[in-house]
FIVOLO-23946 format. One line per field, with one value per residue (C-alpha): x, y, z; residue in three letters; residue number from 1. Coordinates in pm, 1 decimal, m for minus. Last residue first. Example, Ala and Ser with C-alpha at 12.3 -4.5 7.8 and 13.67 -1.06 7.14 Angstrom:
BEGIN
X	c(1367.0 1230.0);
Y	c(m106.0 m450.0);
Z	c(714.0 780.0);
residu	c(SER ALA);
num	c(2 1);
This chain:
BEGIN
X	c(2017.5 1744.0 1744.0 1418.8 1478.9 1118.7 1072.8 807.0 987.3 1013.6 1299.6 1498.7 1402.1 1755.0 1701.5 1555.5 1818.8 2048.5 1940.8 1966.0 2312.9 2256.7 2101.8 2388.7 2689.4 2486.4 2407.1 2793.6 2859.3 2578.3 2326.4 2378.4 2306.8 2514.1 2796.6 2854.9 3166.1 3184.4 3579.2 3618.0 3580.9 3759.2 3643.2 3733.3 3457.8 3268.1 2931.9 3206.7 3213.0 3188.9 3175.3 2823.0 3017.8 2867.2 2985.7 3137.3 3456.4 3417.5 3418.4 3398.3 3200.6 3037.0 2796.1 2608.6 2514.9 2270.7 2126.8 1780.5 1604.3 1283.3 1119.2 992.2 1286.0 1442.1 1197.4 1253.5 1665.6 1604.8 1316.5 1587.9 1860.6 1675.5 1540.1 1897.3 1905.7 1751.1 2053.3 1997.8 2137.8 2284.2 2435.2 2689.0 2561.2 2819.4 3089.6 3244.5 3561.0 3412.9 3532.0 3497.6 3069.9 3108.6 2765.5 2572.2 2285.0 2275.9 2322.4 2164.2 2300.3 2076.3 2227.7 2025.4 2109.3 2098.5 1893.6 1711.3 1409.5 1495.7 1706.8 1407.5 1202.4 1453.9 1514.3 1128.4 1054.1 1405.2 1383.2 1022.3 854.5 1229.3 1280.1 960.7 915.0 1293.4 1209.6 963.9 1222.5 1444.0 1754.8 1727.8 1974.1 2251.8 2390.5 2195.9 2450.9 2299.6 2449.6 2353.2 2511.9 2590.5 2716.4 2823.5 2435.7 2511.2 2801.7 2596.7 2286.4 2606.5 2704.4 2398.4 2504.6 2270.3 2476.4 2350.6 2265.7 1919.2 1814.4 1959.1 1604.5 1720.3 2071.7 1901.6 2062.0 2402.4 2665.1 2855.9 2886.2 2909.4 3158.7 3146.0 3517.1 3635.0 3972.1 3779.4 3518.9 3785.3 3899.6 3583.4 3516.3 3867.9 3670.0 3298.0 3497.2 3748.2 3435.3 3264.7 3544.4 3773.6 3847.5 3967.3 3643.3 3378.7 3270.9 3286.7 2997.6 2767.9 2758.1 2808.8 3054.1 3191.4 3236.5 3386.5 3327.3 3520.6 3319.2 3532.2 3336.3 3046.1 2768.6 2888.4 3213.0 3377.2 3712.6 3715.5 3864.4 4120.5 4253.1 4129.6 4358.1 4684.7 4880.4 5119.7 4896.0 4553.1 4652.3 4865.8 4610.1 4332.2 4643.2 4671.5 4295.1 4247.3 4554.3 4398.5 4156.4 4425.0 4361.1 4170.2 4210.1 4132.3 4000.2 3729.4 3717.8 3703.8 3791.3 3625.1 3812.4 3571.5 3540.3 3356.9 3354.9 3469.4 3653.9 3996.1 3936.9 3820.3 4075.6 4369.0 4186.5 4150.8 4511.0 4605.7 4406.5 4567.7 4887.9 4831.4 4634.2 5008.0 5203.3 4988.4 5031.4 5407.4 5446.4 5221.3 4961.9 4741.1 4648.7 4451.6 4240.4 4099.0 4082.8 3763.3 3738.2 3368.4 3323.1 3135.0 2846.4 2755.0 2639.9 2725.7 3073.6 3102.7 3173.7 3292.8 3571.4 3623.7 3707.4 3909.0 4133.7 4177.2 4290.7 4565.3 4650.2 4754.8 4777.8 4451.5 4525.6 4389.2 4310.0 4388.3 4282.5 4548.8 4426.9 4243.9 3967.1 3710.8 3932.7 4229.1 4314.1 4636.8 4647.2 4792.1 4854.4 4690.9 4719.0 5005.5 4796.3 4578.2 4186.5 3850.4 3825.0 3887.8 3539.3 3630.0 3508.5 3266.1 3248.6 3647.9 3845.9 4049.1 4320.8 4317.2 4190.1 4424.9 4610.6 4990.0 5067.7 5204.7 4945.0 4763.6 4343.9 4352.2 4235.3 4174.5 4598.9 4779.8 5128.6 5232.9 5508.8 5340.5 5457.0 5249.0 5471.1 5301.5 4927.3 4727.4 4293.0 4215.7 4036.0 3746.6 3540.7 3189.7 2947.0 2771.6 2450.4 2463.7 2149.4 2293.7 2608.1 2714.9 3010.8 3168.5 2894.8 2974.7 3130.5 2961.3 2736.5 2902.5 2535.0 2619.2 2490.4 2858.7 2793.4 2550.2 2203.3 1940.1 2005.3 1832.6 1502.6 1435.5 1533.2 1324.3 983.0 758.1 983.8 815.5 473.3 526.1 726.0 420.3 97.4 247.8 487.2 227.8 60.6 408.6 418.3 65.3 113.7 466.1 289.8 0.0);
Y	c(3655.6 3477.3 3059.7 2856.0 2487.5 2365.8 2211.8 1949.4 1779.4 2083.2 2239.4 2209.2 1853.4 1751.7 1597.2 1860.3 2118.2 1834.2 1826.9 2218.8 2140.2 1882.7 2134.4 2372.3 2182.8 2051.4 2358.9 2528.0 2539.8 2752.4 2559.8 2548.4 2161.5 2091.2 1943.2 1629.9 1575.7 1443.3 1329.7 1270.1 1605.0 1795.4 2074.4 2111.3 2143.7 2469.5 2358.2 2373.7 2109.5 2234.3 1959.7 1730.9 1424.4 1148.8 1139.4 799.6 928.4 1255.4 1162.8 1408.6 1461.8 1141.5 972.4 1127.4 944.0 1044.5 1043.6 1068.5 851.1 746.7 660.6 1032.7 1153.2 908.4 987.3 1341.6 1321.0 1090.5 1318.8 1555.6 1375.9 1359.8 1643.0 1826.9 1930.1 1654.1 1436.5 1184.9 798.8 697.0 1037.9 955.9 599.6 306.7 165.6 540.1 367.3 250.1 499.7 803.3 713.7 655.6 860.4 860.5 1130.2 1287.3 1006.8 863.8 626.6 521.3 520.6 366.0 312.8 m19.8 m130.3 m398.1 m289.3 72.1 m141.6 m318.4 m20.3 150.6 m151.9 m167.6 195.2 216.0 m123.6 m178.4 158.2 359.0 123.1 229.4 585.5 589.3 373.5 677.0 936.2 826.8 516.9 293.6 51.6 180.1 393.0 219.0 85.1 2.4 124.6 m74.7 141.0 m43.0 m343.2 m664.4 m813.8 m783.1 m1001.3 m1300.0 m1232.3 m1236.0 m1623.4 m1767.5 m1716.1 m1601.1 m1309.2 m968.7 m808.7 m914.3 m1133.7 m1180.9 m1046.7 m766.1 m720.3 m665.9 m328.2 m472.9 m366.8 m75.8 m143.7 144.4 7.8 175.4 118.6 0.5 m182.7 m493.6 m365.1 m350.8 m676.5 m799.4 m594.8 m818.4 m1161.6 m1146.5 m1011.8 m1299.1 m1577.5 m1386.7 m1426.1 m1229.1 m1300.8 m1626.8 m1766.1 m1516.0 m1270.0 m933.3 m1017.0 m1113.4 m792.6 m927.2 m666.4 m428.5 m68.0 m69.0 258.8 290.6 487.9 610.9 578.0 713.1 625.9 734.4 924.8 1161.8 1242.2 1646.2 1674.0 1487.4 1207.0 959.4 999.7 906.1 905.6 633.6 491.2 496.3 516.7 218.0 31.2 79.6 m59.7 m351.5 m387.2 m386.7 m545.4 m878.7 m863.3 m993.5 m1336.6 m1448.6 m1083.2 m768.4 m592.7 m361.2 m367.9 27.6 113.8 374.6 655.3 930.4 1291.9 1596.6 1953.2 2268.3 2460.9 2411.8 2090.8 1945.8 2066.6 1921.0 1584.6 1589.5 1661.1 1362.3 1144.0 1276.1 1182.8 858.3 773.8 882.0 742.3 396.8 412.3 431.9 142.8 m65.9 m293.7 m65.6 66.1 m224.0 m128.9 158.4 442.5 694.7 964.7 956.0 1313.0 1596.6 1791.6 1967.8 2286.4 2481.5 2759.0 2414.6 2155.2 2445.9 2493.8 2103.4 2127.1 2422.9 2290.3 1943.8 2162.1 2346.2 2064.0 1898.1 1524.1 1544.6 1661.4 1924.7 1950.7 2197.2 2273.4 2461.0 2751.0 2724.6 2989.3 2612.5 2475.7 2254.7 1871.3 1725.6 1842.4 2130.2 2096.9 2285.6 2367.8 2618.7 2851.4 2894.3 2733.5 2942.6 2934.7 2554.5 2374.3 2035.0 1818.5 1565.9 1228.7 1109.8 846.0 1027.1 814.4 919.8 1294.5 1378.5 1281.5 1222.3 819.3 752.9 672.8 480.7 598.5 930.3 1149.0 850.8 855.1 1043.7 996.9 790.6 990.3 1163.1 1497.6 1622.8 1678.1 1423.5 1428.8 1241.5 1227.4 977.3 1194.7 967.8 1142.3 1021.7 1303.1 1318.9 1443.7 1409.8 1419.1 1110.8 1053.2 1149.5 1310.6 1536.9 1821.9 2022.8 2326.8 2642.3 2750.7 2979.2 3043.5 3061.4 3451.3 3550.0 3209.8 3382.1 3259.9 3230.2 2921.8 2763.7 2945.2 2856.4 2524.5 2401.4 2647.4 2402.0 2080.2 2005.1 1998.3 1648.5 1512.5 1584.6 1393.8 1069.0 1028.5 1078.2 806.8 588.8 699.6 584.4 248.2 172.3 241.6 0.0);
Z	c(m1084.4 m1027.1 m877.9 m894.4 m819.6 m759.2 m410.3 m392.9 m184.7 87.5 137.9 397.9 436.5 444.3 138.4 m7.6 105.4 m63.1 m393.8 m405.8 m387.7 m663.7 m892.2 m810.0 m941.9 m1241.4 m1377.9 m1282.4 m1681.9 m1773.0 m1958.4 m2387.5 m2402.8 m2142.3 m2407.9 m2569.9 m2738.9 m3136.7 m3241.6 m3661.8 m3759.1 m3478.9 m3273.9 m2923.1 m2664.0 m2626.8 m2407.8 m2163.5 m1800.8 m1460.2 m1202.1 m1279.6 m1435.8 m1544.7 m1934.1 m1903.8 m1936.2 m1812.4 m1457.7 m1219.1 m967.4 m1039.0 m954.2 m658.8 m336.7 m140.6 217.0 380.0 136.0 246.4 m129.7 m189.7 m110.8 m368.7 m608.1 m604.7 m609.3 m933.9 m1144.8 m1057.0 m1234.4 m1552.0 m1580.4 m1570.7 m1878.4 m2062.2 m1933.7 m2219.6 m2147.1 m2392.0 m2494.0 m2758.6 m2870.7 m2838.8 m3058.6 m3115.8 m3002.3 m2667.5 m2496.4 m2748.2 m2662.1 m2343.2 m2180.3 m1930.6 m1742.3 m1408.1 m1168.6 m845.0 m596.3 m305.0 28.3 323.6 642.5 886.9 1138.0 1008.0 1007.4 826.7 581.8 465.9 449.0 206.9 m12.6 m44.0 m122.6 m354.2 m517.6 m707.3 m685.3 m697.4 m1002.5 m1199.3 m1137.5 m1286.6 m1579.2 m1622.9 m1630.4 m1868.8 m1915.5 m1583.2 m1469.1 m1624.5 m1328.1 m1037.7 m736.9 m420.4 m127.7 209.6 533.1 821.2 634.9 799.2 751.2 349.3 380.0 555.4 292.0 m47.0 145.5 82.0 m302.0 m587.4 m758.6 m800.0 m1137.0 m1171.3 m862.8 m516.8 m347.4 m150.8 m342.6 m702.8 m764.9 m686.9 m410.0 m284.4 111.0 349.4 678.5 992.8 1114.9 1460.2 1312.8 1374.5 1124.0 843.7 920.7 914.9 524.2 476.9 534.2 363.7 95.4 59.8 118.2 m188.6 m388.5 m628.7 m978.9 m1128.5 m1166.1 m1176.6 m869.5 m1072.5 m1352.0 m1087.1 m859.9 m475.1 m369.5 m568.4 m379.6 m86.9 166.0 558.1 739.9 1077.5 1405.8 1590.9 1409.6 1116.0 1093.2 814.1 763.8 786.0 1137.0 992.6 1234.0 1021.8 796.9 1039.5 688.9 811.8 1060.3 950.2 589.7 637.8 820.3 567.5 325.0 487.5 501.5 117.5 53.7 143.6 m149.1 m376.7 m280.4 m671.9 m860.4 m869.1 m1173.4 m969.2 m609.9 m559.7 m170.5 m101.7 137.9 269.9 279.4 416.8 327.0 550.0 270.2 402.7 584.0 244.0 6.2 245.1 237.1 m77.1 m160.1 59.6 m131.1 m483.7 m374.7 m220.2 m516.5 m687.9 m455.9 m506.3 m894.5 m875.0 m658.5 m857.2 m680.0 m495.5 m820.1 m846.1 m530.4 m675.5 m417.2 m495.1 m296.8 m134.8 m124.2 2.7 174.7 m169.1 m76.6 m427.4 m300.5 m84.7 m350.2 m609.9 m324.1 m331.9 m663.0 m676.3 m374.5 m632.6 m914.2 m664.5 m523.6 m881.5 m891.7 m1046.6 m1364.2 m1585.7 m1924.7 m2241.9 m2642.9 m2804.7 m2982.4 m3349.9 m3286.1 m3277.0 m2986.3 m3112.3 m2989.5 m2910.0 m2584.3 m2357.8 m2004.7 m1757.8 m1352.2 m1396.2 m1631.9 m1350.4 m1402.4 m1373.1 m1785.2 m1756.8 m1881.4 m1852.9 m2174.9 m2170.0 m2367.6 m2253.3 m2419.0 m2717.9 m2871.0 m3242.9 m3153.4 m2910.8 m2553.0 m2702.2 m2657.6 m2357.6 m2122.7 m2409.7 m2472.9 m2371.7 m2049.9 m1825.3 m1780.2 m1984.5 m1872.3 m1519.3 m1406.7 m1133.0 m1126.0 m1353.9 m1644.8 m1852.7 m1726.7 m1527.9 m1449.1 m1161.8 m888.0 m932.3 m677.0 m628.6 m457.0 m167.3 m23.5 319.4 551.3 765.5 658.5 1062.2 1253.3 1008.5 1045.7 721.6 778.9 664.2 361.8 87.8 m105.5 m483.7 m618.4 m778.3 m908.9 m1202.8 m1236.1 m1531.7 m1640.5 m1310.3 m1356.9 m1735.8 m1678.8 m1387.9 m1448.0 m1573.5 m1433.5 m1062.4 m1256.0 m1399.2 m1083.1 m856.5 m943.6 m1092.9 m792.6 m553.0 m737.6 m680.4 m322.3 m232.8 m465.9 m240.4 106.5 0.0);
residu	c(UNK UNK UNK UNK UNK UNK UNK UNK UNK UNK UNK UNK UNK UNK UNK UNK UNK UNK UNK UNK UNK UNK UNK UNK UNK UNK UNK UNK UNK UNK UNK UNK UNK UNK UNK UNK UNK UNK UNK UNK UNK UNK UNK UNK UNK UNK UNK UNK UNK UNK UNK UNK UNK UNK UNK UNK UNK UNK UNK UNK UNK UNK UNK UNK UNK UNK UNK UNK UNK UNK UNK UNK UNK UNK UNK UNK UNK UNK UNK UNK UNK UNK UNK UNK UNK UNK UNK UNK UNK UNK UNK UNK UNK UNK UNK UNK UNK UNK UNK UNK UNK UNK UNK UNK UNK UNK UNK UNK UNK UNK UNK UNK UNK UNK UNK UNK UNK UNK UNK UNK UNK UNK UNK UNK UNK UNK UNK UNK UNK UNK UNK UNK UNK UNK UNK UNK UNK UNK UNK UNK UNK UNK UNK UNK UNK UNK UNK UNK UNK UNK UNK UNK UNK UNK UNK UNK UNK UNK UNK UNK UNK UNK UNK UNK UNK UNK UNK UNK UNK UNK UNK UNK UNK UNK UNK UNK UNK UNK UNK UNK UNK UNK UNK UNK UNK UNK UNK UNK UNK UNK UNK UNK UNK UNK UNK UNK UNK UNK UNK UNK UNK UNK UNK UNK UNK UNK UNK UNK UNK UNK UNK UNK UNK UNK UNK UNK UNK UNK UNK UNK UNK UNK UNK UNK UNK UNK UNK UNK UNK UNK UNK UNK UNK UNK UNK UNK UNK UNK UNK UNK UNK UNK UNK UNK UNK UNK UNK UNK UNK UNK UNK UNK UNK UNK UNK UNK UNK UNK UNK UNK UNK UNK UNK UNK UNK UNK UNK UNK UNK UNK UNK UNK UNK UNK UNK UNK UNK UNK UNK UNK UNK UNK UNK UNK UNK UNK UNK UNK UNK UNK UNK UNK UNK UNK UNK UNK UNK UNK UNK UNK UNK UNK UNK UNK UNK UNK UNK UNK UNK UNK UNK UNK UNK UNK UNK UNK UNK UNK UNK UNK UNK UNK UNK UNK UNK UNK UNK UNK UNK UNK UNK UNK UNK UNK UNK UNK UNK UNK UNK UNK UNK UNK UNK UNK UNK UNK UNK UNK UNK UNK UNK UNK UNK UNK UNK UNK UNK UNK UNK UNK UNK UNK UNK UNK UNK UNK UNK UNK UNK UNK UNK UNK UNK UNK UNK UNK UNK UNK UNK UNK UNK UNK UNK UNK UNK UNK UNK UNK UNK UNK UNK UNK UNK UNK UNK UNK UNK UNK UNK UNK UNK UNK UNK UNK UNK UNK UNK UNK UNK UNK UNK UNK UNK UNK UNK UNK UNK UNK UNK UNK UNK UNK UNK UNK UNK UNK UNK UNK UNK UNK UNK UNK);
num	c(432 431 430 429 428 427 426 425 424 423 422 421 420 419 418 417 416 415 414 413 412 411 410 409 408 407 406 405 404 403 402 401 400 399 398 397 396 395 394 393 392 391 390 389 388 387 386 385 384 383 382 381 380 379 378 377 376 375 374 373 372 371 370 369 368 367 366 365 364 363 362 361 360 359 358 357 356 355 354 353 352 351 350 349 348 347 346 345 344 343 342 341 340 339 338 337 336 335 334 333 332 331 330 329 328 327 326 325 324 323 322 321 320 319 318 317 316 315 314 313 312 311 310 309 308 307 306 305 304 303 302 301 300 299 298 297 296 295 294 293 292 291 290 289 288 287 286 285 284 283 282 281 280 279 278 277 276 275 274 273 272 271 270 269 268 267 266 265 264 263 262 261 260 259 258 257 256 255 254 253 252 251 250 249 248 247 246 245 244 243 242 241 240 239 238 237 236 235 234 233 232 231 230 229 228 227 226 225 224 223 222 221 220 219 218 217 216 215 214 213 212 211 210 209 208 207 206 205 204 203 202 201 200 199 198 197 196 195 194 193 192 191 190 189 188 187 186 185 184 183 182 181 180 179 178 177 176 175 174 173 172 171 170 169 168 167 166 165 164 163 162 161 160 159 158 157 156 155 154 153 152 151 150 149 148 147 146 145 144 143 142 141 140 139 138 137 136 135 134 133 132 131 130 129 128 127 126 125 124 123 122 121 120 119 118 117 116 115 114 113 112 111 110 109 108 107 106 105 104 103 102 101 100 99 98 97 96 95 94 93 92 91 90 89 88 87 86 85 84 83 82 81 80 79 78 77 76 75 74 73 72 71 70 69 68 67 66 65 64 63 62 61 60 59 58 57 56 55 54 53 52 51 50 49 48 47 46 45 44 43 42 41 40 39 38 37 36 35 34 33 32 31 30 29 28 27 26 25 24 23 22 21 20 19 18 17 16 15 14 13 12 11 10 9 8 7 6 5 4 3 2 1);
């Protein structure tokens, strides 16, 4: 009964919540952003974060690890023939020292030019955009197979530490997840070693920006019962079940990343006894959705079906909730023009509101944004140019002619909703 109530409320609202969206949210300059304060560290609850890749290199950055998530090779110049990335960066606010030039030309025939992560300075502006917007913060993003070069790990170290400088000085929270993605049969064992190290070595939790649920340290990993991850060869079920123990025993809050069909161990999630004893471990359940619906009615449909339920399930068991919502998807240049540019339409912004309003309507008290910043798959919401280069062979999308900040301040507004600062209803109305 509680799921056909929300689903007619859902019918009623979400077509009159988008008369005025565009129109009111185009209109506004940043000199108008609201500079909230500090984020209250000690909870998730009322958070609305975003997913931090932090993965973009350059030559000359420091890192000596080339193009990395930029082009297709890490050596191989960062143009046209090995282009990976759907979005491109809009980097008018950006010092000369924080760019390096490309292969590709902008339409008055300058250099086109990126950033990289390893820079402080990049990161700082990032997190400053976080709080100039309201966005609590980040869960920085630590893939575990970069764990296994030397090089790589300085370099995540790197960028970690950066983050955590950018969110005590602008009052945002972050949060280390672990991404299980690629690793192998008895690999997962690094996972706690190198909790440890960052505990120790890097004392990380110690930052008054590191943020705690239910009074300790959360602790995210991200791949945990999906079917396509656990195959032979890859990593186990019984190896998850024992490093997210280890992480508990360090007295850790653990958020789990796991399949859409978790509840009921159906559509992406494997079958496996063992996937209900993990799932128990978990104090916050995090299902992962990008791809799982396309437009705004597929939406409607999976909060009926998973958000309601998933919600009220973890309400009686005693755990939190964190659905995962995104603004659109692309990889076309990533799959070597193999799949559509713009699979998955933003509609300016429609369809990542229709998401933040379901959710609320569902329970949700938390979010999850994906991504800050990932161009790659076209999920980004940090500033990105309706200008990209130009080049015959190499289409970009854009934000459909929306100022550059769009994303940024619908999913601060996202989070006055979900804190119930405004009410669901809320129509994102900004004037300049």
């Amino acid at each position: 009964m509680q799921q056909r109530i929300l689903s007619n409320q859902r019918t009623r609202i979400l077509p009159l919540v988008w008369l005025c969206l565009v129109v009111g949210l185009s209109a506004v300059s940043q000199a108008d952003s609201p500079s909230p304060g500090s984020v209250d560290c000690t909870t998730l609850d009322g958070k609305v974060m975003c997913g931090y890749q932090g993965w973009f290199n350059c030559p000359g950055d420091g890192s000596e690890l080339g193009w990395r998530h930029w082009g297709r090779s890490s050596r191989r110049m960062f143009g046209p023939e090995s282009v990976t990335i759907d979005l491109w960066p809009d980097v008018s606010e950006y010092g000369d020292d924080e760019l390096f030039e490309t292969g590709f030309r902008n339409a008055d025939g300058s250099i086109a030019k990126v950033f990289s992560s390893a820079n402080q300075t990049t990161v700082d502006r990032h997190f400053r955009w976080m709080k100039d917007y309201g966005i609590d913060g980040a869960f920085v993003q630590r893939f575990a197979t970069s764990l296994r070069s030397v090089a790589s790990r300085a370099n995540r170290d790197r960028i970690l530490n950066h983050c955590r400088q950018a969110a005590e000085n602008h009052g945002r929270a972050f949060v280390v997840m672990y991404d299980l993605s690629g690793l192998r049969e008895g690999q997962l064992g690094m996972i706690a070693d190198d909790w440890d190290r960052l505990d120790s070595a890097f004392a990380v939790v110690q930052s008054p920006a590191y943020l705690q649920h239910h009074g300790k340290p959360l602790v995210a990993i991200w791949g945990v019962g999906f079917k396509d991850r656990h195959q032979e060869g890859s990593y186990s079920l019984e190896g998850c079940r024992d490093m997210i123990a280890q992480i508990k025993s360090r007295g850790c809050s653990v958020m789990l990343g796991v399949p859409t069909g978790w509840r009921q161990q159906t559509r992406d999630c494997i079958d496996d006894p063992i996937v209900q004893e993990i799932l128990q471990m978990a104090d916050v359940i995090s299902p992962w959705t990008p791809g799982r619906y396309r437009d705004i009615d597929q939406v409607r449909r999976h909060a009926d079906e998973f958000w309601a339920a998933d919600q009220q399930r973890c309400d009686e068991l005693g755990q939190d909730y964190l659905p995962v919502i995104f603004p659109g998807f692309s990889w076309h240049n990533l799959k070597e023009g193999q799949a559509e540019l713009g699979a998955i339409p933003r509609q300016k912004g429609k369809f990542l509101w229709s998401q933040v309003m379901a959710a609320k309507q569902a329970g949700a008290n938390m979010l999850y944004v994906a991504m800050f910043d990932e161009v790659d798959e076209g999920t980004a919401i940090f500033k990105c140019t309706n200008d990209p280069p130009v080049d015959d062979h190499v289409p970009f999308l854009t934000y459909e002619g929306l100022p550059s900040d769009h994303y940024l301040r619908l999913v601060g507004e996202a989070a006055r909703v979900i804190r119930g600062e405004e009410p669901v209803t809320k129509v994102p109305d900004f004037h300049p």
